[in-house]
Each structure stands twice: as C-alpha cells, then as structure tokens.
Residue frames as a rotation matrix with the C-alpha (Angstrom) as fourth column:
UNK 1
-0.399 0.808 -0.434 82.36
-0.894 -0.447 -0.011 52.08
-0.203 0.384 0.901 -6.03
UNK 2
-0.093 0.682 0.725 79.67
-0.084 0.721 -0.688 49.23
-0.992 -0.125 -0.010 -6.29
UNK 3
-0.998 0.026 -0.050 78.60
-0.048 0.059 0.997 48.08
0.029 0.998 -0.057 -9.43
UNK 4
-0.692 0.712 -0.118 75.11
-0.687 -0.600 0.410 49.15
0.222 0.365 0.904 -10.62
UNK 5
-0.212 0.756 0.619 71.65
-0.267 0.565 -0.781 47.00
-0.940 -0.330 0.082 -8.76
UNK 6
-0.865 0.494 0.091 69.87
0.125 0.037 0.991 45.64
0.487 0.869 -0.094 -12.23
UNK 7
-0.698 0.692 0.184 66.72
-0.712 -0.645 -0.277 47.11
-0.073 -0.324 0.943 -11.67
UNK 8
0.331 0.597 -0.731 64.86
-0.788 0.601 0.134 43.30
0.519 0.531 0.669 -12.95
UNK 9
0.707 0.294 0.643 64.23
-0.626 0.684 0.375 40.83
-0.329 -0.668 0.668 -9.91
UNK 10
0.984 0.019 0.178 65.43
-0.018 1.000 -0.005 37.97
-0.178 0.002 0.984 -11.98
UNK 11
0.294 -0.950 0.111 68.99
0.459 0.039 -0.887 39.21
0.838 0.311 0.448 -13.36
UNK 12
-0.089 -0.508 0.857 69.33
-0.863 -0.391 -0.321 40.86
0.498 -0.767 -0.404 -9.35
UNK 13
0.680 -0.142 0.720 68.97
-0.476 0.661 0.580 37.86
-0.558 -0.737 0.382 -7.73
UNK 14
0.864 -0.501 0.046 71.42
0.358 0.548 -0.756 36.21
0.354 0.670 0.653 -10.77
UNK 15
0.577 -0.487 0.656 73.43
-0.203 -0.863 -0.463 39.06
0.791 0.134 -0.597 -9.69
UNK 16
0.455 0.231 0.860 73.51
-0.795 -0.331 0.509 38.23
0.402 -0.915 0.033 -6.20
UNK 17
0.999 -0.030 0.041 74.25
0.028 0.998 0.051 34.40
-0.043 -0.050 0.998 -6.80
UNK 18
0.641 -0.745 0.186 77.31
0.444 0.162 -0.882 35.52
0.626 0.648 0.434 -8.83
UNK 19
0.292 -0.541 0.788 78.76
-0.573 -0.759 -0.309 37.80
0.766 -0.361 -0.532 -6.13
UNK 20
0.683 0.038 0.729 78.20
-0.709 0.274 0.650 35.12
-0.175 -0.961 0.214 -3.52
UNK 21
0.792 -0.532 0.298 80.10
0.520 0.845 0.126 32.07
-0.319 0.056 0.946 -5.27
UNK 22
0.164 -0.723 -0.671 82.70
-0.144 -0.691 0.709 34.68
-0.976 -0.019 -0.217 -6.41
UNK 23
0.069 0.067 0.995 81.92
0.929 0.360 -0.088 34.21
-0.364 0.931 -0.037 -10.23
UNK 24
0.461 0.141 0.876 81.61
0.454 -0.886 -0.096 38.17
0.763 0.442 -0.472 -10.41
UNK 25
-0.817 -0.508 -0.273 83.89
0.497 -0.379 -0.780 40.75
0.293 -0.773 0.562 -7.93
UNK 26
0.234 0.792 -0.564 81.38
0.972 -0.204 0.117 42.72
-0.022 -0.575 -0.818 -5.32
UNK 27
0.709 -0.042 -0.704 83.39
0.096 -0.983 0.155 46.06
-0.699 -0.177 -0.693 -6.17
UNK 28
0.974 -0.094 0.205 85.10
0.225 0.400 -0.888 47.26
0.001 0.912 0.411 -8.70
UNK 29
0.454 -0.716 -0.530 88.98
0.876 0.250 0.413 47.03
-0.163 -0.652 0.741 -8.22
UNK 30
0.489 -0.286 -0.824 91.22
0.197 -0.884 0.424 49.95
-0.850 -0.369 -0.376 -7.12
UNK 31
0.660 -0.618 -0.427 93.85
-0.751 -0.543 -0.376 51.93
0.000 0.569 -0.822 -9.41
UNK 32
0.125 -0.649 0.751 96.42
-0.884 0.271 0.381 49.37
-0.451 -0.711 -0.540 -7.80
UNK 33
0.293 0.490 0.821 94.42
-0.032 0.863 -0.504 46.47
-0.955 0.121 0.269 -8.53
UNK 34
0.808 0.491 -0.325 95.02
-0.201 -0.289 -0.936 47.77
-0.554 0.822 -0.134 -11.87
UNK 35
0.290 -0.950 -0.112 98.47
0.745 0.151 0.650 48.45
-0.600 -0.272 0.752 -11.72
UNK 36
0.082 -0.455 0.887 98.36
0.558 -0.716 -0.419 52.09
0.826 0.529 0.195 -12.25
UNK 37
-0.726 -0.653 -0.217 99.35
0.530 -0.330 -0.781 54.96
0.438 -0.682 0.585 -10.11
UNK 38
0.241 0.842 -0.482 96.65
0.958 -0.285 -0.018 56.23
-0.153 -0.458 -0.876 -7.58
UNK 39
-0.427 -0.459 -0.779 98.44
0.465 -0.850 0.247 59.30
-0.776 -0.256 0.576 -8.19
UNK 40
-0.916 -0.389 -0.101 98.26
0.007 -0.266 0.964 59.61
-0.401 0.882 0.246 -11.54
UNK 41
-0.587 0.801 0.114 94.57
0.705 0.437 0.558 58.35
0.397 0.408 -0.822 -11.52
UNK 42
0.103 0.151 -0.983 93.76
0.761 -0.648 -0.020 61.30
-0.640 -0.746 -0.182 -8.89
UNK 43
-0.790 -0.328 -0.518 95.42
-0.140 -0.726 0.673 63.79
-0.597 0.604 0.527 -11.68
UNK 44
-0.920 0.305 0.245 93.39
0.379 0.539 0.752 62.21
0.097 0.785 -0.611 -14.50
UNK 45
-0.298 0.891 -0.343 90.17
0.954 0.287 -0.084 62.76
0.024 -0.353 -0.935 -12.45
UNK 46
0.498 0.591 -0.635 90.25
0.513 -0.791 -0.334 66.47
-0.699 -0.160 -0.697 -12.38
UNK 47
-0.454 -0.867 0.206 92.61
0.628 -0.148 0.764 67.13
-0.632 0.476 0.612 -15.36
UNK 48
-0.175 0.305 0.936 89.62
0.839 -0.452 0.304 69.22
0.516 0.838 -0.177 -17.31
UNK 49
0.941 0.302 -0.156 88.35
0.324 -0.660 0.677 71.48
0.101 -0.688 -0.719 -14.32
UNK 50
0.331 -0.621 -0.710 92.34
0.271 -0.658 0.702 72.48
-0.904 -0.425 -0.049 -13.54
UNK 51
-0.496 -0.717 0.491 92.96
0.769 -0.100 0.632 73.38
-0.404 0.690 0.600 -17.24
UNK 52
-0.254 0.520 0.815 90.11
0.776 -0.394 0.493 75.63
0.578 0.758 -0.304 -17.15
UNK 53
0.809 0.028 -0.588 91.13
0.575 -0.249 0.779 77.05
-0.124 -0.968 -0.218 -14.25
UNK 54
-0.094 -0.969 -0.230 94.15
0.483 -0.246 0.840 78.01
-0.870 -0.032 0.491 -15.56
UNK 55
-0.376 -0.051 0.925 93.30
0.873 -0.355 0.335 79.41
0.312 0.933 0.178 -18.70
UNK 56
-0.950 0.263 -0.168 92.29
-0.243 -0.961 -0.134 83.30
-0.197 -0.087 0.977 -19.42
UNK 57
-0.084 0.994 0.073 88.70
0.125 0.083 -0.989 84.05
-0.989 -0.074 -0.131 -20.11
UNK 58
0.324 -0.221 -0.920 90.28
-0.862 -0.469 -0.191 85.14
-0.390 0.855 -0.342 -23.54
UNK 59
-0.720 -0.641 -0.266 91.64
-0.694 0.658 0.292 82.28
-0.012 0.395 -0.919 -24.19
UNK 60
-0.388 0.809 0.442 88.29
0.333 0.570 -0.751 80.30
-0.859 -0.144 -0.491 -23.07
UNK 61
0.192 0.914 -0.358 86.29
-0.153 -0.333 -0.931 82.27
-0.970 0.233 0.076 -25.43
UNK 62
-0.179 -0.570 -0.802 88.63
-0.958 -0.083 0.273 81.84
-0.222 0.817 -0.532 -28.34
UNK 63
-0.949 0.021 0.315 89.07
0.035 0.999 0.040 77.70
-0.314 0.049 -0.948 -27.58
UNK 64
-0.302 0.893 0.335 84.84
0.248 0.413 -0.876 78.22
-0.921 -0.181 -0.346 -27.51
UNK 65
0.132 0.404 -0.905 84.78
-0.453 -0.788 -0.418 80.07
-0.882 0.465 0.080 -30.53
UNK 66
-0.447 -0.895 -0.009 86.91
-0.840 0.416 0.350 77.39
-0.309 0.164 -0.937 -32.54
UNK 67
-0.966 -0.257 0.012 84.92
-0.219 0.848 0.483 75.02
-0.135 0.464 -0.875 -31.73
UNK 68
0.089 0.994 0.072 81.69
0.479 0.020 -0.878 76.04
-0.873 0.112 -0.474 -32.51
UNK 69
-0.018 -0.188 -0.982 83.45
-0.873 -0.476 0.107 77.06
-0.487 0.859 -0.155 -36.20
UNK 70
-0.936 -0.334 -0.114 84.28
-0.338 0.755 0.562 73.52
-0.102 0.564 -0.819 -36.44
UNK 71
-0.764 0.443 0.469 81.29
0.236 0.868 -0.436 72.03
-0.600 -0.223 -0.768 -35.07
UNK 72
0.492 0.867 -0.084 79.17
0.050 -0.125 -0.991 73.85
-0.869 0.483 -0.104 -37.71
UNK 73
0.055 -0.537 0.842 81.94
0.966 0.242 0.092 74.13
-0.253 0.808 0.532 -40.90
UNK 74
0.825 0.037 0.564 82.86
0.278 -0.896 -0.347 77.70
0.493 0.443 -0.749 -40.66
UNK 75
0.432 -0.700 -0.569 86.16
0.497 -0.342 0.798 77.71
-0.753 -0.627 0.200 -39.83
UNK 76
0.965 -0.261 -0.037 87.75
-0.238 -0.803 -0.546 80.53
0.113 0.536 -0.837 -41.45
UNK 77
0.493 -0.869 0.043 91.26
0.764 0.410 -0.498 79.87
0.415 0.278 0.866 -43.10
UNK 78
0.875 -0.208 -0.438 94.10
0.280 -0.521 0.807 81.58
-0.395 -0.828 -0.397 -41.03
C-alpha cells in the first residue's frame, strides 16, 4: 500500500524529493519487514467478520443489546 498523495503542491513535491533521496520509504513495509507473522497479520485482518459469522443471531442480539445498555447507562443488575 502507498502512502497517501498530500493533496498541497508544495508538501507533494517535498514529498516527492523525500522519496527520491530515500529520506522517506516509497511504501509502507510488509508484516516481515516488521517482524511479525504474515499469518497471523492475515488472521488479525478479518478476526471481527469471522466472529460474527460464527455467532447465533441470539447471541448477536443479546451482545447488541448489552451494549446499547451500556452505551446509554441502563444496564440492569444481573
């Protein structure tokens, strides 16, 4: 993934200067680069979408119900 154009002539051509003398990287570096696991970053990336996959719809509506007790202060004491 690129890093973001600035959208203002004078800090894109700064931009441009900085990529060329290697004062700034031209991309931003892998998982590797990082020295974590591409695996683990791959997991990470869809880790909400497969837990809501896996839940019931009961169980959704409950989790939603929760937290729209908290997010107004009406949870009710169990």
């Amino acid at each position: 993934m690129t890093p973001k154009r600035p959208r203002d002539p004078n800090q894109l051509a700064k931009s441009i200067i900085d990529i060329a003398t290697g004062q700034k990287p031209d991309r931003d570096p892998t998982p590797e680069e990082q020295g974590k696991d591409p695996a683990a970053a791959a997991m990470g990336k869809k880790g909400g979408k497969a837990r809501a996959d896996n839940l019931s719809p009961e169980k959704r509506a409950e989790i939603a119900k929760k937290a729209a007790a908290t997010r107004w202060g009406k949870l009710s004491s169990r």
